[in-house]
N, C-alpha and C positions, 0 to 999 in steps of 0.2 A: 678309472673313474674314482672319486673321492669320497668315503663314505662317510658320514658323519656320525657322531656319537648322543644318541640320544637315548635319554635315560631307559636301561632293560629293564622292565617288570614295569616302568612308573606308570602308575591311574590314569588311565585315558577321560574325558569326560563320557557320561552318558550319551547313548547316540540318540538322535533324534530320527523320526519317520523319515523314509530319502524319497524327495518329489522324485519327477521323470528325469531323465537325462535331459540336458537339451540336446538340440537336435544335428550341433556341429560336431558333440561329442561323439553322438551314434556314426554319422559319417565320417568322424574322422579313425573311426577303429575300425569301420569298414574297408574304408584306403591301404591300413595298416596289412587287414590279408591281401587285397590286390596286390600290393609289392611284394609280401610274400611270394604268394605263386606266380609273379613275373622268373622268380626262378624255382618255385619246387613244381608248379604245372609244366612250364616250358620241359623241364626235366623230365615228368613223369610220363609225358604225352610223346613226347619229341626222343627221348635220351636214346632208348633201346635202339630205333629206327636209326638216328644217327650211329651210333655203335655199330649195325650188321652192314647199314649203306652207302654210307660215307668212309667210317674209319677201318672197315673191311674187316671188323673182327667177328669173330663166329657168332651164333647165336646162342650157343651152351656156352662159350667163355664168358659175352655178357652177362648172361643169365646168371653166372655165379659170383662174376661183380657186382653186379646189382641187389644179391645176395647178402657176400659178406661187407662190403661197404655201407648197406643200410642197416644192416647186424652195430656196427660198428658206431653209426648216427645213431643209434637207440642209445647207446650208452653216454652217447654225448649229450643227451637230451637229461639224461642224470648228473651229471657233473655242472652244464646249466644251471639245473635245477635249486641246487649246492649253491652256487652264485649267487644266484637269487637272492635267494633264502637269506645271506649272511651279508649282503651288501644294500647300503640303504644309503640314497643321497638325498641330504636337507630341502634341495628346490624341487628335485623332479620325484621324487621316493624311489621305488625300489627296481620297478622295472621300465619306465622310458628312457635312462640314462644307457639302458643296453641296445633297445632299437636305435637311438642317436649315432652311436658310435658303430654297431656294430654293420651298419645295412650298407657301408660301400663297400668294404672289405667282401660281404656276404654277395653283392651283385657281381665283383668284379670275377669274382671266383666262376661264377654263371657262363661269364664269358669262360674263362679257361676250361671249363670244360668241354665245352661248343668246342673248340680250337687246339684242336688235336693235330701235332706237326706230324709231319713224315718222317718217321727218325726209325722206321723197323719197326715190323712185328710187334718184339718184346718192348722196345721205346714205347710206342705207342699206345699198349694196353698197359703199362708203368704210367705213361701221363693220365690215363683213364682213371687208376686206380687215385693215386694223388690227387687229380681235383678233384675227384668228384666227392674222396674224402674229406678232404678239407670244405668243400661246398657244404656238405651235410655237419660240420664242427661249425661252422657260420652259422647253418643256417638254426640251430640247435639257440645259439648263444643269443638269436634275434626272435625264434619264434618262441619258446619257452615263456619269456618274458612278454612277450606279444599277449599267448593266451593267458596267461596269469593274469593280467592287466583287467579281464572285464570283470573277475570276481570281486577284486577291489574297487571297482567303480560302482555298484551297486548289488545289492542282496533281495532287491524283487523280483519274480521269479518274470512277469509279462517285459521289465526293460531287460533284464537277463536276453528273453529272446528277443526283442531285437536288438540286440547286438548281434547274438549268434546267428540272427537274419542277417544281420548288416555284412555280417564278417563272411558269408556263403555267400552274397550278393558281389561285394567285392571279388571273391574268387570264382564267381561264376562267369562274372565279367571276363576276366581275364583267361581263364578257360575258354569259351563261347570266342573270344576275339582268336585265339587262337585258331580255334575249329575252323572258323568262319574268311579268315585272311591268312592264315601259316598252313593250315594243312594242306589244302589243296593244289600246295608248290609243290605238296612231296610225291613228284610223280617219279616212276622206274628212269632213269637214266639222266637224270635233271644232277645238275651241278649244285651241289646243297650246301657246300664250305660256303662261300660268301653269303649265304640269304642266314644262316645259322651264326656267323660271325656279326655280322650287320643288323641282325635282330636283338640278339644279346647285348651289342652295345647300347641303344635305343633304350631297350628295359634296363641298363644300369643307370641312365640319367631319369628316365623317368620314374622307377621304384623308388630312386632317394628323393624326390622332391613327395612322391605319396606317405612314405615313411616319417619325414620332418612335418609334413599334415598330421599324421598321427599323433605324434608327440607335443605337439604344440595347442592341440584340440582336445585333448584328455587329461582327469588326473584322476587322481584316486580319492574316494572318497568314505570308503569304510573304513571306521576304527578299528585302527593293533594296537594294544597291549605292548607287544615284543615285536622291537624295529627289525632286529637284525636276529636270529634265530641260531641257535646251537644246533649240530648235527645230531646230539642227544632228541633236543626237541622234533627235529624233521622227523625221526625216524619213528620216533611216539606217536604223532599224529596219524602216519600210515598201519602203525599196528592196532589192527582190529576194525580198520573201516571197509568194513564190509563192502558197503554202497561201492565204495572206489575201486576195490578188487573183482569184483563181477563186470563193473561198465569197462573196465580195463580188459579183461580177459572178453567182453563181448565186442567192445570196439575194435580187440586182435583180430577176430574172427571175420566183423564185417569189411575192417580196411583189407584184408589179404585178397576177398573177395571183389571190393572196388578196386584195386589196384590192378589185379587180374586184367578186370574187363577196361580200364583207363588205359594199362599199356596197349591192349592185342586190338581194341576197339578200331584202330586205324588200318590194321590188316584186315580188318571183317569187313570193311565199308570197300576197300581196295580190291581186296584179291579173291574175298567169297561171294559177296554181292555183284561185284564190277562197277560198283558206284562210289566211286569215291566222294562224287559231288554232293550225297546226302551227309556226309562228314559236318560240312558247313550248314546246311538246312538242322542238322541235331541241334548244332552250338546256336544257333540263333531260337531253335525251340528249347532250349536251355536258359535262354535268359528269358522269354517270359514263363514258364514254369518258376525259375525263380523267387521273379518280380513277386508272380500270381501269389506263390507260398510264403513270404516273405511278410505280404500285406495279411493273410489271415493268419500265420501260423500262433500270433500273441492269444488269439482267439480260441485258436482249438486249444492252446495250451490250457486256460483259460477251462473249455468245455470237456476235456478230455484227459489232462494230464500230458507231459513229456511221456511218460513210462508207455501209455496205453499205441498213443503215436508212433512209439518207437518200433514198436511191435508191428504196426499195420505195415509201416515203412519195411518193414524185413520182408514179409510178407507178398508188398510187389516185388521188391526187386529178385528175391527169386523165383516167384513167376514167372517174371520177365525173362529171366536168364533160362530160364526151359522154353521159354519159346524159340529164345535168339540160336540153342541148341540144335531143334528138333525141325525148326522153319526150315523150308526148300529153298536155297540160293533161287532158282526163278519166282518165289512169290515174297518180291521186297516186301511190297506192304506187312506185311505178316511179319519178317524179320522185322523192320523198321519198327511198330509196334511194341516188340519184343523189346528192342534195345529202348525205347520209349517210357517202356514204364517201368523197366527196371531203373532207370534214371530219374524217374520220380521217385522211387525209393530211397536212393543213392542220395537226392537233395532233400529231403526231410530228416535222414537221421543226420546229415550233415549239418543242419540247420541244429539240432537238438543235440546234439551231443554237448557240447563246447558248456550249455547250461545245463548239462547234467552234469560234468565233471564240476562247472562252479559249486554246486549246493554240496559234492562232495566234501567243497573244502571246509563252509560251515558244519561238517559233519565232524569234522578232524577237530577244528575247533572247541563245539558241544564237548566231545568226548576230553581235550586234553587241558583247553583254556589258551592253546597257541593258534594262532592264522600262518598258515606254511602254504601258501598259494604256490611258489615253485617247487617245491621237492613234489608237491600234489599234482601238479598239472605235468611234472616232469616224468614222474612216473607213468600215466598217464599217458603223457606223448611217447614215450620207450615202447609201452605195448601197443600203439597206433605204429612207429616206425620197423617195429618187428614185424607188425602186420603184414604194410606199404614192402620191405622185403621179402618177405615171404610170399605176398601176391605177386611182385613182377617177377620175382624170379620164377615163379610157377608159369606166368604166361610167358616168358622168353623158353621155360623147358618143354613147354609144349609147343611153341612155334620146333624146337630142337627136335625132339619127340618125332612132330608131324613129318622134319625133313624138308624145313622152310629153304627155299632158294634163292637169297636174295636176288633182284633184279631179272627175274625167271617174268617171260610174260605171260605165262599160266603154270601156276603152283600143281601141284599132282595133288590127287585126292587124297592120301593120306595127310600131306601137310595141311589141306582146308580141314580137316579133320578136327587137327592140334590146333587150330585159328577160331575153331568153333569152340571147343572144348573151353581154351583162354576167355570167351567171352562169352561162351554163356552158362557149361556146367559149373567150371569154378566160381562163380559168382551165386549161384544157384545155391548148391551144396554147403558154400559158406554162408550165405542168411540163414540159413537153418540155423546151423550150428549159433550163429550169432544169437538167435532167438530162444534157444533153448537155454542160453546163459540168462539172457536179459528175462525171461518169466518170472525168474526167482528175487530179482531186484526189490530191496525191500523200499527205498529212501522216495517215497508218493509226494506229488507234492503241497501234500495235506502236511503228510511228517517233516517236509522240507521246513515250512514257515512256521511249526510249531518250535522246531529246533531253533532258529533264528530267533524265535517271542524268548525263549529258555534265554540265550548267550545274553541281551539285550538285557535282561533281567537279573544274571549274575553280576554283568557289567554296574548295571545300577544301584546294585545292594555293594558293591566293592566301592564303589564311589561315596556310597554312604557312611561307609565303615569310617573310609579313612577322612574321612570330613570329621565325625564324630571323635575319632580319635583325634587329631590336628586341635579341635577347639578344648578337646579334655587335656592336652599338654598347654595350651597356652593359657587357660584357667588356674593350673595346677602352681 
């Protein structure tokens, strides 16, 4: 892509109050995550299952691809970042020039990974390794850019969330459509190459036509200062921002924990319940739980804060996860329950995170005078995708652990053990920890809009300056 040169340091004009978004904008960056997780859900729900029973590789060798490949996407999600930051194009700015280009390359990848030949063992778990790295270097170079994008669209904190609504809604969709029509092909001995081949292809015509919605329906509408940013600058911005380094190291905590129970969730419906069919009843009480938080959550933002919410949010979901624990395989409703409201957790902070990292970025700003939405949001996504590793590979070591059998039509009690464990103590254990990070969070969002009154305000005494200066040189 083409950057263009536009003047570094030059005086932006004073901003003016930012009405609402319209309403094509909010949905069309909603679209933007549905294409997303057309391949990072399909992955996260689907991947491991595919890996132990389709491509017949163990569940501790997954487990540590899963590991070091998502190890490996974190850093790419830094290098992104980098991109970002230092490329800026004249029509589209800084980051839909990266969804444009980057989202067939990132879909087609989706497929290869699905589409693992028979070529051996060692073949086999070498193509594993290659796509699915290469999936996660797309998907880095598409979503980085993606999340950066809503900071720049506005600095109020109620259209803030909904976007962050819109952006969970789209991926709840896509999730839920999942649950509710993909999962429940995956039964013990079912032919799963073609429905995973034939799937995948479908989501790469369909994500590109959501992704070119996105781009075509958004722009950026906050003032920068500095188009294209030095690595000097990026790096100024992240030192000493607090706010970013706590929601960073809580968000590690909580995704390791979501991840957990997203990958192992379909073994707990399958092989510790015997129900697979409530797999599909969840995803559809997923979207309207969604819908439902979605429409008030501007509100409670509003009544409560992000922060205060964030908090409750941890709070069910590992409740939830000690029940999903402790419940008796014969009393569904009780598990069902479990897995229910730790899912209501799971989609609140989901909902809220995305606008907590934005007000970060005004944070970075306050402090240094630059807007670095990628290297901020990059970083950011590093310690989500360290997370997202670090969860599934804990729930693939615990199916390993428990002594998981694939295609076994009753698992042995130690294995339900390590299938309980995946989905409901690690989920559990990790909200805690998430919460105990997030207490200390200072950035309220009383502090958030006062910070933003401050920038606006330097903005405008710098715009005055050099006005005053400009008419005292052509006086002179």
């Amino acid at each position: 892509m083409t950057a263009s040169n536009p003047t570094e340091g030059a005086t932006a004009p004073a901003s003016k109050p930012m009405g609402p978004l319209p309403k094509v904008s909010i949905l069309g960056y909603g679209a933007g995550d549905a294409a997303n997780n057309l391949a990072f859900t399909t992955a996260t729900m689907f991947l491991l299952l595919y890996y132990t029973d389709v491509a017949g590789i163990s569940a501790a060798a997954a487990g540590t691809l899963l590991l070091v490949v998502r190890i490996f996407d974190a850093f790419s999600d830094v290098l992104a970042g980098r991109f970002v930051d230092k490329t800026y194009h004249k029509k589209f700015g800084k980051f839909r020039p990266f969804i444009m280009f980057g989202s067939v390359p990132l879909l087609l990848l989706s497929v290869a990974a699905f589409s693992i030949p028979q070529i051996g063992q060692s073949g086999m778990l070498l193509w594993a390794y290659v796509s699915y790295a290469l999936l996660g270097l797309a998907y880095s170079f598409v979503n980085i850019p993606y999340g950066s994008l809503a900071g720049a669209m506005t600095q109020h904190a109620g259209e803030r969330a909904k976007l962050a609504s819109a952006r969970t809604i789209g991926a709840v969709a896509v999730g839920s459509f999942l649950g509710i029509f993909i999962a429940p092909l995956m039964k013990d001995g079912a032919k799963l190459q073609p429905l995973f081949t034939t799937m995948t292809l479908i989501f790469a015509v369909v994500g590109t036509a959501l992704y070119m919605f996105t781009v075509f329906s958004t722009r950026e509408r906050v003032v920068r200062e500095v188009a294209k940013v030095s690595m000097k600058q990026s790096l100024a911005t992240l030192k000493g921002n607090k706010p970013l380094l706590l929601l960073c190291i809580s968000s590690f905590l909580f995704l390791t924990g979501q991840l957990a129970v997203g990958t192992v969730q379909i073994y707990y419906f399958r092989d510790v319940l015997h129900s697979l069919g409530l797999y599909a009843v969840m995803s559809i009480v997923n979207i309207v739980l969604t819908f439902g938080m979605a429409g008030i959550l501007p509100r409670l933002v509003r009544a409560f804060g992000k922060k205060n919410i964030y908090l409750a949010a941890g709070v069910l979901m590992g409740g939830g996860g000690l029940i999903v624990f402790f419940a008796p395989s014969t009393m569904v409703w009780l598990a069902f329950t479990g897995v229910l409201v730790t899912q209501v957790g799971i989609l609140l902070v989901s909902m809220l995170v995305w606008a907590l990292e934005a007000d970060t970025v005004e944070y970075g700003e306050w402090k240094t005078g630059v807007r670095t939405e990628g290297i901020t949001y990059a970083l950011f996504s590093f310690t989500r995708k360290t997370g997202q590793a670090v969860g599934g590979a804990l729930a693939a070591f615990a199916l390993a652990w428990g002594g998981y059998s694939a295609g076994a039509a009753q698992q042995s009690d130690h294995a339900l053990l390590g299938i309980r464990a995946g989905a409901g103590l690690l989920p559990m254990v990790f909200a805690v920890l998430a919460l105990l990070v997030m207490v200390i969070y200072p950035l309220t969002d009383a502090r958030h809009k006062e910070i933003v009154h401050e920038i606006s305000q330097r903005r405008s005494e710098r715009l005055t300056a050099a006005l005053q200066h400009r008419d005292a040189d052509e006086g002179a």
